[in-house]
C-alpha positions as CSV (number, residue, x, y, z in Angstrom):
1,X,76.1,182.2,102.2
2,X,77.7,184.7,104.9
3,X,78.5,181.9,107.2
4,X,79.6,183.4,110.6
5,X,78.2,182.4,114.5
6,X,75.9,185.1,115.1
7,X,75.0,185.8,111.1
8,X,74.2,182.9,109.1
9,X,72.1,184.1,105.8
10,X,71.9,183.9,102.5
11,X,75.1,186.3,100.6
12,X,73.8,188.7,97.9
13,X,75.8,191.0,95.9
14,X,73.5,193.7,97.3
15,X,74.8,195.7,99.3
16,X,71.9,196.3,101.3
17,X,72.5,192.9,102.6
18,X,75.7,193.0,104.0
19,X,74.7,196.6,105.9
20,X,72.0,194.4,107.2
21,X,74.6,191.7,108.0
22,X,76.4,193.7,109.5
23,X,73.9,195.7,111.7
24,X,73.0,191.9,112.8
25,X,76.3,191.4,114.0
26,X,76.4,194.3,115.8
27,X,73.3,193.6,117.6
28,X,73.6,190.6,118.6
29,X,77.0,191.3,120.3
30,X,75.0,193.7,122.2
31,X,73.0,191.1,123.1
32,X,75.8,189.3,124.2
33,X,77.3,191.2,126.7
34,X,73.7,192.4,128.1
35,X,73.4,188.4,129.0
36,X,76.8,187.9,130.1
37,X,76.0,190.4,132.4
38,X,73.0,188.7,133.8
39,X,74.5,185.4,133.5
40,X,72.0,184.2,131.1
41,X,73.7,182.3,129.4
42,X,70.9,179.8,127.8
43,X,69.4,183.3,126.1
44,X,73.3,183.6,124.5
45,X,73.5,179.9,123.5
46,X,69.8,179.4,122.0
47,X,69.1,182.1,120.7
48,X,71.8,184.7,120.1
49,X,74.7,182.4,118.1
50,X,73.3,180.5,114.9
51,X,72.5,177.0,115.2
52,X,75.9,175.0,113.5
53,X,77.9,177.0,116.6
54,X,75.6,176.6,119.4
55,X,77.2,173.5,120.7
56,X,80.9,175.4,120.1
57,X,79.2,178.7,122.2
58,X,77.8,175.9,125.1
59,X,81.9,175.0,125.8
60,X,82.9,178.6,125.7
61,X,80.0,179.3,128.7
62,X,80.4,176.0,130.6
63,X,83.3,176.7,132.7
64,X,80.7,179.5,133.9
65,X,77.7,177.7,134.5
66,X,76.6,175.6,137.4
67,X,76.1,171.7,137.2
68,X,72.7,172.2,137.2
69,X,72.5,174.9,134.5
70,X,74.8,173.5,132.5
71,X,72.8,170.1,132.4
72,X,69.5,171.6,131.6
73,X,70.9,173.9,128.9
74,X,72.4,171.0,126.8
75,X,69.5,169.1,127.0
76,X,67.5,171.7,125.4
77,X,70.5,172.4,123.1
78,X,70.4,168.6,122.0
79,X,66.8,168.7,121.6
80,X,66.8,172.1,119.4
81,X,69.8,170.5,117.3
82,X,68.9,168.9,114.0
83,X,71.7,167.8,111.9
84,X,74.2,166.3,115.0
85,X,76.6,165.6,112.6
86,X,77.5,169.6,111.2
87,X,80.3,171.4,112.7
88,X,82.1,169.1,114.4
89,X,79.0,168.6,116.5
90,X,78.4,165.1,117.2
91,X,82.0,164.5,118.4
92,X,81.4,167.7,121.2
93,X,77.8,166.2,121.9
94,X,80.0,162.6,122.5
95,X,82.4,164.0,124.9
96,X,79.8,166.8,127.1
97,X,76.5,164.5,127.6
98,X,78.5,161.7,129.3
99,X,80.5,164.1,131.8
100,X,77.6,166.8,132.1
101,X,74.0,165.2,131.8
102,X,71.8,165.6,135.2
103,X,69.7,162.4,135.1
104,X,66.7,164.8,135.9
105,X,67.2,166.8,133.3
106,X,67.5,164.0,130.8
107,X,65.1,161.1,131.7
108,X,62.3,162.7,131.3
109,X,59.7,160.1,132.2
110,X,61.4,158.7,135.3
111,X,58.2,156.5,136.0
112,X,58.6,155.4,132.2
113,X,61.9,154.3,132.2
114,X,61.6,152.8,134.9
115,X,59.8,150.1,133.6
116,X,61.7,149.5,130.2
117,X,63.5,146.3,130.5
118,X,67.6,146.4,131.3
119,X,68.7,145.4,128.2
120,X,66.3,146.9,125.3
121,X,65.9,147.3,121.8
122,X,66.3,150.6,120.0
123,X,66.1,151.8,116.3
124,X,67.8,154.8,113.9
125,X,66.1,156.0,111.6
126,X,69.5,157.3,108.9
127,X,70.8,156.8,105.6
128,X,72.7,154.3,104.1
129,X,76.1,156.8,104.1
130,X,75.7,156.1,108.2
131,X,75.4,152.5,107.5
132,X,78.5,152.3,105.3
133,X,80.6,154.6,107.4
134,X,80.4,152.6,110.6
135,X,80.1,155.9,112.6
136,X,76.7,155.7,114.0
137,X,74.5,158.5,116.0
138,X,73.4,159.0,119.4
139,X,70.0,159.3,118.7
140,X,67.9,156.3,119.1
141,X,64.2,155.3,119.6
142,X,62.0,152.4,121.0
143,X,59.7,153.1,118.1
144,X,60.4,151.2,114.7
145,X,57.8,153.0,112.9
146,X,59.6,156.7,113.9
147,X,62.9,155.7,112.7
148,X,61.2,154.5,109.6
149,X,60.0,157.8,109.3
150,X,63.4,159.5,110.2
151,X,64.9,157.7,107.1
152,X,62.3,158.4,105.0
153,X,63.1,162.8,106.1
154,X,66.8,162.1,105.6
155,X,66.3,160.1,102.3
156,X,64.9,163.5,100.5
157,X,67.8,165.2,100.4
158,X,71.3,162.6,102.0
159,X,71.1,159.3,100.0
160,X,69.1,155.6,100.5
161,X,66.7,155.4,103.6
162,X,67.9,152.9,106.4
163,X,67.1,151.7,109.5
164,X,69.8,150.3,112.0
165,X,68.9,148.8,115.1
166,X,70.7,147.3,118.0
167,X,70.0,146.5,121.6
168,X,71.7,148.5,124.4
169,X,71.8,147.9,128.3
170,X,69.7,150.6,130.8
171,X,72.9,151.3,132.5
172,X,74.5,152.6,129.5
173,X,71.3,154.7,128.5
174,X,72.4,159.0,129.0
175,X,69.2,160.4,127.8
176,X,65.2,159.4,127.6
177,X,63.8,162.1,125.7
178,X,59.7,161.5,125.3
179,X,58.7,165.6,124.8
180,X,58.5,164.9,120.9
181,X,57.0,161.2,121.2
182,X,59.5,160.2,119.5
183,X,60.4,157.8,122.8
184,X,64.6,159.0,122.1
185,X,67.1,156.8,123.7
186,X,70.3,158.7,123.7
187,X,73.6,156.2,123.9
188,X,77.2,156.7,122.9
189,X,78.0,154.7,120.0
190,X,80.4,152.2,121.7
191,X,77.6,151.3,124.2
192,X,75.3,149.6,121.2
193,X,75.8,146.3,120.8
194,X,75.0,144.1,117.6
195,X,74.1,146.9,115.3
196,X,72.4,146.1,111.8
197,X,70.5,147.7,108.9
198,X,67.1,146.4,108.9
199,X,66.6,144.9,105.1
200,X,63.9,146.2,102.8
201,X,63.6,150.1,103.6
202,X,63.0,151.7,100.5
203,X,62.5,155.3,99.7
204,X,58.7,156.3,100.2
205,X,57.8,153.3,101.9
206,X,57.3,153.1,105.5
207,X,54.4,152.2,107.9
């Protein structure tokens, strides 16, 4: 692999494909300095730098954004993010959503959460290397049966299916994320409180 922020593709001893790395790269630092320019700065984060260094690229352009913008790009930056945990990423998403998250831009069914109760129940969907390791995610859900199926997506290729769940106070809720249906509660860690692995989650069954 040529691993690198803006180029992020598959290495071949063809060289054919590192001209076309290359002309990448160049491009997309065009790219970069047109929307530095304009002060677009979401365009740069979500779409110009590869997705392991997007969170890394949202701290560079921060100190340049405005509260507003800089709320409403990480929520779309969490949202676009699949595997938290790459890159250091999960430890920058601990320390920015507490200190940068808009409540507008990140309960988005106000009316909704308004009528969850203020202490609630709330599921991962993981593996069992989470479950061992004690160092849990951010992402959570109301739903049971979607963090079955999350474990069941991470089980193909990252070990055991498991299913955590734990009960957390409104208060210390940072995000209510219902675009997917997936009904995502996002918490820091230390905020969960009597977190355990649901027994009897096996790979290739869930309801």
């Amino acid at each position: 692999m040529i691993k690198h922020p803006l180029v992020n593709i598959t290495y071949s001893l063809d060289p054919r494909v590192v001209t076309q790395a290359n002309k990448m790269l160049a491009y997309k630092r065009e790219l970069i300095a047109e929307h530095e320019g304009k002060g677009e700065y979401d365009d740069i984060i979500l779409y110009v730098f590869e997705r392991p260094w997007r969170v890394e690229a949202f701290e560079r352009y921060q100190p340049l954004m405005t509260a507003a913008q800089a709320s409403e790009i990480l929520a779309e930056l969490w949202s676009d993010t699949e595997r938290v945990w790459c890159n250091g990423n999960r430890e920058r998403f601990m320390r920015l959503i507490p200190k940068v998250a808009i409540r507008k831009h990140w309960i988005e069914d106000e009316e909704e959460f308004n009528k969850l109760p203020k202490r609630m129940r709330v599921y991962r969907g993981t593996t069992d290397a989470e479950t061992e390791s004690g160092e849990y995610g951010l992402s959570w859900t109301l739903d049971r049966e979607k963090a079955e199926w999350f474990s069941q997506r991470y089980a193909a290729d990252q070990g055991a299916p498991a299913v955590l769940t734990a009960t957390v106070f409104k208060r210390r809720v940072l995000g209510y994320l219902t675009g997917l249906e997936e009904s995502e509660i996002v918490v820091l860690p230390e905020h969960l409180n009597a977190v355990q692995e649901i027994k009897g989650i096996e790979k290739g069954q869930h309801s």
